[in-house]
C-alpha positions as CSV (number, residue, x, y, z in Angstrom):
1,X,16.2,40.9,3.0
2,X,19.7,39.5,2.3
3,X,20.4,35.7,1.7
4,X,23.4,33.4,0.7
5,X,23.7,30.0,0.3
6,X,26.6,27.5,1.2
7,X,26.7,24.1,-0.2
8,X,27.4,21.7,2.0
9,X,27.0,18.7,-0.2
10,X,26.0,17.6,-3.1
11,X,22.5,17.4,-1.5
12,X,22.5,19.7,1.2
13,X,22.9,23.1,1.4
14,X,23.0,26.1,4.3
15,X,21.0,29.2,4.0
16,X,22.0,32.4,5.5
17,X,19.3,34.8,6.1
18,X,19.3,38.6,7.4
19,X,16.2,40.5,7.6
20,X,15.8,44.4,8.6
21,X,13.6,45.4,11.5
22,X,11.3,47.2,8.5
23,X,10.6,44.2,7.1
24,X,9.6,42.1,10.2
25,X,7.9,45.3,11.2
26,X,4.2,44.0,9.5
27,X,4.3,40.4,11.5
28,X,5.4,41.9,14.7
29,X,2.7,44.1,14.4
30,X,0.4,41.4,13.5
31,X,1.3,39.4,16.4
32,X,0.2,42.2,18.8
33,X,-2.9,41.8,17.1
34,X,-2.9,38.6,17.9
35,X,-1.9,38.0,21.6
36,X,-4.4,41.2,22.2
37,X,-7.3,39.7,21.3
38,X,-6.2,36.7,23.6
39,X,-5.7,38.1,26.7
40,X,-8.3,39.8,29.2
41,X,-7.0,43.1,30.3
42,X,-9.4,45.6,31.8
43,X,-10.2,48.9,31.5
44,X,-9.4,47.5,27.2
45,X,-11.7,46.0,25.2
46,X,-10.3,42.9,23.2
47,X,-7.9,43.4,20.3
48,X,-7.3,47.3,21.3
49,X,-4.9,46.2,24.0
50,X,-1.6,48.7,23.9
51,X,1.6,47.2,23.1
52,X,3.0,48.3,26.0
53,X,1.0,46.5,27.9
54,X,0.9,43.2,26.4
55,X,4.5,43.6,26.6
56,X,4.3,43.7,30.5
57,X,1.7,40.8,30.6
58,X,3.2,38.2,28.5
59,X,6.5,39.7,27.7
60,X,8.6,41.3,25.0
61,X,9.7,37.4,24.5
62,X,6.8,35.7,23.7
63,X,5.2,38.7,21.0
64,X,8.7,38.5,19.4
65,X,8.1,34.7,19.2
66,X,5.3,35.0,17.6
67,X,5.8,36.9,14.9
68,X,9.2,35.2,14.2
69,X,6.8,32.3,13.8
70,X,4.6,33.8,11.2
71,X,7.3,35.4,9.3
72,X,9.6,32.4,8.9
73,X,8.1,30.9,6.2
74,X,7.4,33.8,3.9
75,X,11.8,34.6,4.3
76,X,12.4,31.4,3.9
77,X,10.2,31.0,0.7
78,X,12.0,34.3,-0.3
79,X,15.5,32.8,0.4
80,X,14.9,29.6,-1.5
81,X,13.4,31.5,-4.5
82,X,16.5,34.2,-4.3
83,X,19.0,31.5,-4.2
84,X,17.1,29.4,-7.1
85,X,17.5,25.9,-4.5
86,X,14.9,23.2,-4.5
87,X,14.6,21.4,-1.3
88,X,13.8,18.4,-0.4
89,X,11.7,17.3,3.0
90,X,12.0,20.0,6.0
91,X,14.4,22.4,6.6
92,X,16.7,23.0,10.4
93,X,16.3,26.2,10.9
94,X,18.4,28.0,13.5
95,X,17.2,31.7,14.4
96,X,20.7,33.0,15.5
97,X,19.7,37.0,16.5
98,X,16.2,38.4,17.5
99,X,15.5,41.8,17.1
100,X,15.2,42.7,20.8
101,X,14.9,46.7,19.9
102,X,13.8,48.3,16.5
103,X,16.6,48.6,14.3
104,X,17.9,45.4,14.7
105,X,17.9,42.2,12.1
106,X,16.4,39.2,12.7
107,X,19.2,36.5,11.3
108,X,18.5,33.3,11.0
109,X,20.3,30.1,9.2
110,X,18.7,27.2,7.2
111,X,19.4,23.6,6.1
112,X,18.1,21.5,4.3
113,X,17.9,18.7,1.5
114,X,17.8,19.9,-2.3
115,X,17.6,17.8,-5.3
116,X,20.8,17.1,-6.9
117,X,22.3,19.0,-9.9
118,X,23.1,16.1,-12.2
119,X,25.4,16.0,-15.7
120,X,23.0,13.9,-18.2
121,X,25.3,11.4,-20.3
122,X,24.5,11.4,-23.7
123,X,21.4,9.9,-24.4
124,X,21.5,9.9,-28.7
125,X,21.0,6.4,-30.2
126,X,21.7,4.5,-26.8
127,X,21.9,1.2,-28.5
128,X,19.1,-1.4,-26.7
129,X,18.6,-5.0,-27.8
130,X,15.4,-6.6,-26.9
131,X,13.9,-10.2,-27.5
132,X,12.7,-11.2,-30.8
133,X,8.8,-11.6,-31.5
134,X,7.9,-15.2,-31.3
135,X,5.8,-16.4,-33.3
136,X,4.7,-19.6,-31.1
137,X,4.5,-17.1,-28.1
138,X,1.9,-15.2,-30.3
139,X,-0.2,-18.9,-31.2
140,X,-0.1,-19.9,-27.3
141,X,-1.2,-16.4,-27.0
142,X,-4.1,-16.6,-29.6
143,X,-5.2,-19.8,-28.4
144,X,-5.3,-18.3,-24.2
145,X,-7.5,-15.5,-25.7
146,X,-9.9,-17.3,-27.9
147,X,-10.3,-19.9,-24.3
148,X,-11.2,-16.8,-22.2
149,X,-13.6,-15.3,-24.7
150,X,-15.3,-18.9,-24.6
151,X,-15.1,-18.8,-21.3
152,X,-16.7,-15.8,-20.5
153,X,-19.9,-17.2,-23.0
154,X,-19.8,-20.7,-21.5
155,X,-22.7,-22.1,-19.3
156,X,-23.0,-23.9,-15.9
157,X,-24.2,-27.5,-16.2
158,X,-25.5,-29.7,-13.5
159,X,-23.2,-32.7,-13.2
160,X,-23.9,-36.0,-11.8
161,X,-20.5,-36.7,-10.6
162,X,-17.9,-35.5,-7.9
163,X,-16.1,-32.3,-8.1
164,X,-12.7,-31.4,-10.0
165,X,-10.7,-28.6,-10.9
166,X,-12.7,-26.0,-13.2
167,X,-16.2,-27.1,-11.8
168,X,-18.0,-24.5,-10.2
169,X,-19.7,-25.7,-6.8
170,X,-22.2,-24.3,-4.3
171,X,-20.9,-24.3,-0.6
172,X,-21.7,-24.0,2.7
173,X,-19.1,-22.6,5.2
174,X,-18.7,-23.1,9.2
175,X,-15.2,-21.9,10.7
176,X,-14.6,-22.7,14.0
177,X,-11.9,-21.9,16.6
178,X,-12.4,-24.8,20.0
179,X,-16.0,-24.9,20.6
180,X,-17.0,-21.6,19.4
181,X,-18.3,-21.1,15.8
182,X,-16.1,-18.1,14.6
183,X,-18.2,-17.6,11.0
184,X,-20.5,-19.0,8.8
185,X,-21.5,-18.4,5.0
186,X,-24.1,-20.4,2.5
187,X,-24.5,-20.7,-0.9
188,X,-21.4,-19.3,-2.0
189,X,-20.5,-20.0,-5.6
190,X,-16.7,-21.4,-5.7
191,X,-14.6,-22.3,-9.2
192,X,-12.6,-24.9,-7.8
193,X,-8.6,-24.0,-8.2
194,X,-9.2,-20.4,-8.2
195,X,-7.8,-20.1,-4.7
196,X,-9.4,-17.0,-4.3
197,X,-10.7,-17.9,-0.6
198,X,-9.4,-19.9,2.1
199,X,-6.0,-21.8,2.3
200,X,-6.4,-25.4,1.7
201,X,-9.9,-24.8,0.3
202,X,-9.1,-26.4,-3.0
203,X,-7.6,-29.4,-2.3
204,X,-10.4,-30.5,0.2
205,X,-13.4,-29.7,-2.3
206,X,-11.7,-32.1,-5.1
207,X,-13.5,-35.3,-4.8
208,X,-16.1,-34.4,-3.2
209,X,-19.8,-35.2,-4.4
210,X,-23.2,-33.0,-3.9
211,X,-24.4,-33.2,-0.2
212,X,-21.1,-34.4,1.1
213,X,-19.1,-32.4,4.0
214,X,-15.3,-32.2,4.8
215,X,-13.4,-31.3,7.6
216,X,-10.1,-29.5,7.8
217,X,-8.0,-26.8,9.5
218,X,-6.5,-23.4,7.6
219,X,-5.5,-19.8,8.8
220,X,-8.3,-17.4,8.9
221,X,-7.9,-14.7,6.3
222,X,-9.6,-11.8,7.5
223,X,-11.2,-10.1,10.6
224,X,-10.4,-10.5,14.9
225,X,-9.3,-13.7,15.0
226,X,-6.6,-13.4,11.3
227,X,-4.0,-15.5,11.1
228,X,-5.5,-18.3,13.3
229,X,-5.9,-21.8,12.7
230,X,-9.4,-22.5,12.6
231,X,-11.6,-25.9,11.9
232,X,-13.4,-25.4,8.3
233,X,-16.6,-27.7,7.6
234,X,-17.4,-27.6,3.8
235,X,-20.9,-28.6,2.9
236,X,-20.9,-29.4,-1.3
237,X,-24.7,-28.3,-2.2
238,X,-24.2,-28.5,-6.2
239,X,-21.2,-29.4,-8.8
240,X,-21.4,-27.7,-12.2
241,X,-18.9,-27.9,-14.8
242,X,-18.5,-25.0,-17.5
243,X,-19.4,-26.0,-20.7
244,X,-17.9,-23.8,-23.4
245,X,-19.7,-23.4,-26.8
246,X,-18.2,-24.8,-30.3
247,X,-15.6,-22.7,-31.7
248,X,-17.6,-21.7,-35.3
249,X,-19.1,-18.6,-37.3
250,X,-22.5,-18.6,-34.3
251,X,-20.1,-18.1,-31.8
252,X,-17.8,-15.6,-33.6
253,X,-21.5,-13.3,-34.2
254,X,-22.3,-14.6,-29.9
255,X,-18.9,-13.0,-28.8
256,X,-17.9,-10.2,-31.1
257,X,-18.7,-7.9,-33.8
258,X,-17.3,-10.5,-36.5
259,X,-19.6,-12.2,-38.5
260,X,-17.6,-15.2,-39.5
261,X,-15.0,-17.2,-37.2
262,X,-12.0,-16.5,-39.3
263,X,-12.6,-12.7,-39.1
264,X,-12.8,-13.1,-35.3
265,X,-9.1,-15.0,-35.4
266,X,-7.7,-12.5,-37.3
267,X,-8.9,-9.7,-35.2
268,X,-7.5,-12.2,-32.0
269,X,-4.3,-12.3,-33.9
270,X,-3.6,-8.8,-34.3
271,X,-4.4,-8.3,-30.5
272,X,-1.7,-10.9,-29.7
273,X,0.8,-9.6,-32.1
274,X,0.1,-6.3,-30.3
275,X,0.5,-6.8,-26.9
276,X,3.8,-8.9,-27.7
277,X,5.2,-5.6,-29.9
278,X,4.3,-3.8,-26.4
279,X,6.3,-6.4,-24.2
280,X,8.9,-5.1,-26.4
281,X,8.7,-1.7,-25.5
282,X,8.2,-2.1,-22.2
283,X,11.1,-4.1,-22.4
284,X,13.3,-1.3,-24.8
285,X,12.2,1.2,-21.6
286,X,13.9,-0.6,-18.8
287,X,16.6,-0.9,-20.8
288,X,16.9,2.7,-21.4
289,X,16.3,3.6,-18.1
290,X,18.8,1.2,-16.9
291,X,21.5,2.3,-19.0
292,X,20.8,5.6,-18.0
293,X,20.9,5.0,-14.4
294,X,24.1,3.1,-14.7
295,X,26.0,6.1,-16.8
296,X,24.6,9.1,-14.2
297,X,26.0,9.6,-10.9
298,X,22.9,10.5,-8.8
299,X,23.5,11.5,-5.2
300,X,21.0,10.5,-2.9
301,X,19.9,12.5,0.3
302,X,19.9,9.8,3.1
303,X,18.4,11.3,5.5
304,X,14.8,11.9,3.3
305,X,15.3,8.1,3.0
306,X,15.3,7.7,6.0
307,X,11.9,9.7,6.6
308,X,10.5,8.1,3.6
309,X,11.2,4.3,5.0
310,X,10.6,4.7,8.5
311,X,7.2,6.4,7.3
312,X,6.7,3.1,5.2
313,X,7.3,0.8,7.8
314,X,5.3,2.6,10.4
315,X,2.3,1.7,8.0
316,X,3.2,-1.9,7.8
317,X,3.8,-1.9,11.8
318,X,6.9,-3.3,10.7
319,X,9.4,-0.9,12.3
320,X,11.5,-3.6,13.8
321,X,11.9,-6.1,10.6
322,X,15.9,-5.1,9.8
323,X,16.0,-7.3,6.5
324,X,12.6,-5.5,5.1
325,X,13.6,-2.0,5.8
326,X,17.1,-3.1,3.9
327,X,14.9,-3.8,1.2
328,X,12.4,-0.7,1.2
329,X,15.7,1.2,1.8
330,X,16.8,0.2,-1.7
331,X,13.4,0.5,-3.6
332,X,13.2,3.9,-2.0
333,X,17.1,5.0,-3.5
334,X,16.5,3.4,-6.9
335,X,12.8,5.4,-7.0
336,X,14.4,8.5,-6.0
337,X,17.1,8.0,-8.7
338,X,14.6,6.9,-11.4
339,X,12.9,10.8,-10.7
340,X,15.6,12.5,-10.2
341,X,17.1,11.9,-13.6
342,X,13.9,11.7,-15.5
343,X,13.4,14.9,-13.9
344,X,16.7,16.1,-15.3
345,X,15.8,15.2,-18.9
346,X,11.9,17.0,-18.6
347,X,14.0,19.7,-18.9
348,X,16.5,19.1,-20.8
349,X,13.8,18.4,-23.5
350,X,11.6,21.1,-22.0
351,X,9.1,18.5,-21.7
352,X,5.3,20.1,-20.9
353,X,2.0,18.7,-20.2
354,X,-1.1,19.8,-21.8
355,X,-4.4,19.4,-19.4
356,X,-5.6,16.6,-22.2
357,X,-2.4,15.1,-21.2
358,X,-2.8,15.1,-17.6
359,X,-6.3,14.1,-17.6
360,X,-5.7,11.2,-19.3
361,X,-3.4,10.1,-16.7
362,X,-5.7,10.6,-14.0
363,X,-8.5,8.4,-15.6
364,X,-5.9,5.8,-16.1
365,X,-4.7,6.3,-12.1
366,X,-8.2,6.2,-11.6
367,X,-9.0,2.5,-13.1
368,X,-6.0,1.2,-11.4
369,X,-7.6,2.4,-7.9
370,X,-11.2,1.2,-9.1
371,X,-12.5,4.6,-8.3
372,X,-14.8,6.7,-10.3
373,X,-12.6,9.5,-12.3
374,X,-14.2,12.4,-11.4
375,X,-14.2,11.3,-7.3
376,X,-10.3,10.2,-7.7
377,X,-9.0,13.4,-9.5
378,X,-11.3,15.5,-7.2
379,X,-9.3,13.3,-4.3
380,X,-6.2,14.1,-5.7
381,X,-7.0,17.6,-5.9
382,X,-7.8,18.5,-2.3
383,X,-4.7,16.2,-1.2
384,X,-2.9,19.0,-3.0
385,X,-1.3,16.0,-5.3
386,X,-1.8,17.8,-9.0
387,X,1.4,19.1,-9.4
388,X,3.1,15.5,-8.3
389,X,0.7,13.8,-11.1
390,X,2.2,16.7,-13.6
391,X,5.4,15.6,-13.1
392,X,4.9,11.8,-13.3
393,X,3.4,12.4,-16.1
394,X,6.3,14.8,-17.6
395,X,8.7,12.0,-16.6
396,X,6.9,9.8,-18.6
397,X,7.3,11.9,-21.8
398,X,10.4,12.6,-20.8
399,X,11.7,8.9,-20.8
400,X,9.6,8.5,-24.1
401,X,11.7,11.2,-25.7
402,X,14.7,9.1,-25.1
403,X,13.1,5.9,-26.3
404,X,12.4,8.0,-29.5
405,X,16.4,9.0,-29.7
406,X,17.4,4.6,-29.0
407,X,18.7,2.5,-31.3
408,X,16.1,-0.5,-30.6
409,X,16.7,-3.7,-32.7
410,X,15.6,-7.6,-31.6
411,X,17.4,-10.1,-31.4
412,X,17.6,-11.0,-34.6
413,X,18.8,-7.6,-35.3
414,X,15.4,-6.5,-37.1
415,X,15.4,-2.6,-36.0
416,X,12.4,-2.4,-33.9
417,X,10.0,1.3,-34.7
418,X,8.0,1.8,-31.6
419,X,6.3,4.6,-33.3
420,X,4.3,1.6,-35.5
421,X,2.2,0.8,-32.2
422,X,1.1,4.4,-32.3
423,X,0.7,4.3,-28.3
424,X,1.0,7.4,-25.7
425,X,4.1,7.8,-23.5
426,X,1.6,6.5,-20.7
427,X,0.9,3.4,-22.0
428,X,4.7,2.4,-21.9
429,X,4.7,4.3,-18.6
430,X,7.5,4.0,-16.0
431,X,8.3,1.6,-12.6
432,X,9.2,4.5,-10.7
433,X,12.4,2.1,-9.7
434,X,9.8,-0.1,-8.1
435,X,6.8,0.3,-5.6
436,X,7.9,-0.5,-2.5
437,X,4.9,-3.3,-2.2
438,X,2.5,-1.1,-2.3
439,X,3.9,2.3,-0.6
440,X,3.4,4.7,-3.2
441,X,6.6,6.9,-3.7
442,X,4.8,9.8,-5.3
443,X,2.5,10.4,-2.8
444,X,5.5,12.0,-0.6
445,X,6.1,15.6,-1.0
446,X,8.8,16.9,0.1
447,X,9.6,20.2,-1.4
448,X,8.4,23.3,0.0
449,X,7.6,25.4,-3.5
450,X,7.2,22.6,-5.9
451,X,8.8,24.9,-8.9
452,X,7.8,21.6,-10.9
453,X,5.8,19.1,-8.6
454,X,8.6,17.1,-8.1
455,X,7.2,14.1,-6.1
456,X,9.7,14.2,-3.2
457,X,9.2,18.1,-2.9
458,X,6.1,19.3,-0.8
459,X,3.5,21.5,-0.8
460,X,3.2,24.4,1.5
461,X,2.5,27.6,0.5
462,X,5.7,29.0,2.2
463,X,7.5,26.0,2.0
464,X,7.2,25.2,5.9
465,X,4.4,25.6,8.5
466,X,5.5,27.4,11.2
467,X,5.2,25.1,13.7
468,X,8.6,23.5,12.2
469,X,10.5,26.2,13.0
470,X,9.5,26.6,17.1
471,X,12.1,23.9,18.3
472,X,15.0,25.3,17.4
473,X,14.0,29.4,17.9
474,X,16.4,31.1,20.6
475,X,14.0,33.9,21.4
């Protein structure tokens, strides 16, 4: 097989493919095989049907069609790996000549999207300023955390008065659209100002005393009738109020490991401190991958955009909203940007990921999901989505490796050593250029081989079904 390649842009390229009648020889035959255990000829039993004949029953036409078909992929695979491209969503392909008689070539041309070649500024010592650590921000913080711990040890007390914000009340629901009673629910437990249920909820149950009802009209949240206005009436059954327990030494041994409250406030401390010294970071990586982004031109195939947002909006049966698709438009370039380049320094830095490596990203993937970790990376696995996690992952390290190399210092010019919160390239983690609301960029493959599981390059075995290729045959 002979192959050439023609760039046609900076993210599109043509494929030229010629392949000998030898070579096509094994799918033509296979394709006999095939039709002849199809048809019904008799005086022949099933699959022992002479070419000859099928030739007369179906035609020349439709065999050659079919084993044009089955052999596209494998050339193509061989073309792309020949060539050393990596495309990007699904090819054109244009079969130009059909080998009518043996002897002649099959020749067909491809297009299709690759990922970009892209020059990598220098990314040594990029100098990155990020805020200082406050220590009033830490205190606030201390005091929020040491509230929530006594919140979660607090107890529910019977008050003799009417409801406020923070109480915790037993309800009775009714919703009602005209005369017909849409749903009802009793005994639900409510915090008041949680607004965790229906609009307007809140507001009416402030005020109100044990046994007392309300009135009053909000949209309905969930099932057949969403979106509707419907008439609410709120029964109050009970009003508690939390009560939270002294702050001393018995509640440092109630709520921790700490035997004594100051041990417990120091432990409380250096959590703060902590997660402030990790705002930093996280705030040092944006940075980084800003200042990246800004120095690299990154070409950007439009037309896998395109795929990727229409497919986005489809989900949200939002096909027709012009200013949202502006905006998915350009989450979807800066995402595609974000990987490309991060992609581009994995190897540069010939960045690799060990299986401890990868599984810890998976269990991580997994909480975020609330799934179990064995049914999520077992999910992942038979949606063919491993080597797509390898390479978030590998972008990952690969944008920690340049965090290493920066130049971080606060604003107070104190140089700032990441390396001190002795954390994982995960746990600083990367945006992906944003998350379209929701739509989950990674889970789009693109590329046919996947050399690297680039996120935006697909799956298939022979980097296209066959199926793709039958519009545009000239058998």
């Amino acid at each position: 097989m002979k192959s050439a390649v023609e760039t046609l842009n900076p993210t599109r390229v043509k494929l030229t493919v010629e392949v000998p009648f030898d070579e096509l020889k094994p799918s033509l035959d296979a394709a006999y095989k095939t039709i002849g255990s199809q048809i019904n000829v008799p005086g022949f039993r099933a699959g022992k049907v002479p070419a000859r004949i099928i030739d007369q029953r179906v035609g020349r036409g439709a065999v050659l069609q079919e084993a044009v078909n089955e052999a596209l992929p494998h050339f193509y695979g061989q073309a792309v790996e020949d060539n050393k491209i990596r495309p990007l969503g699904q090819p054109d392909v244009n079969v130009t000549e059909v080998p009518a008689e043996p002897g002649q070539d099959l020749k067909f041309t491809i297009e299709v999207d690759v990922r970009p070649a892209l020059v990598l500024p220098d990314y040594e010592g990029i100098p990155i300023e990020v805020d200082v650590l406050d220590g009033e921000a830490v205190g606030t913080d201390v005091e929020s955390r040491m509230t929530a711990l006594r919140q979660r040890f607090g107890t529910l007390t019977g008050v003799d008065r009417v409801a406020a914000k923070g109480d915790f009340v037993s309800i009775d629901l009714t919703a009602s659209i005209g005369e017909e009673e849409i749903d009802t629910a009793k005994g639900i437990s409510y915090e008041i100002g949680s607004g965790n249920m229906i609009d307007g909820l809140d507001d009416a149950l402030v005020a109100m005393a044990a046994q007392e009802s309300k009135i009053f009209t909000a949209p309905l949240s969930g099932g057949e009738h969403e979106g509707k206005d419907a008439e609410i009436n709120v029964t109050v059954q009970s009003v508690k109020e939390r009560v939270l327990p002294e702050v001393d030494d018995d509640f440092a041994q109630l709520a921790s490991e700490f035997d004594t409250l100051e041990e417990l406030r120091t432990d409380i401390q250096a959590q703060a401190e902590r997660a402030k010294k990790m705002e930093q970071g996280v705030q040092a990586r944006d940075k980084v991958l800003e200042h990246l982004l800004e120095k690299t031109e990154i070409p950007i195939p439009e037309a896998l955009v395109e795929a990727e947002v229409t497919q986005h909006l489809e989900g949200e049966s939002r096909l027709e909203d012009d200013e949202h698709r502006a905006e998915v438009a350009e989450n979807t370039r800066t995402a595609m940007r974000s990987q490309f380049l991060l992609d581009a320094i994995a190897e540069k830095e010939q960045v690799s990921v060990g299986q401890p490596e990868l599984i810890e990203y998976l269990v991580m993937s997994a909480q975020q999901y609330g799934m179990d970790p064995n049914d999520f990376a077992k999910a992942v696995d038979e949606g063919g989505q491993i080597p797509a996690m390898v390479a978030e992952v590998a972008r990952r390290k690969a944008l920690a490796a340049v965090l290493e190399k920066a130049n971080i210092v606060d604003t107070a010019g104190t140089k700032i050593d990441l390396n001190e919160l002795n954390i994982g390239s995960d746990a600083l983690g990367y945006d992906e250029g944003h998350d379209h609301e929701g739509h989950d960029h990674e889970g789009h493959d693109h590329e046919g081989h996947d050399h690297e599981g680039h996120d935006h390059e697909g799956h298939e075995d022979a980097h296209a079904k066959a199926a793709d290729f039958e519009a545009n045959e000239q058998v």
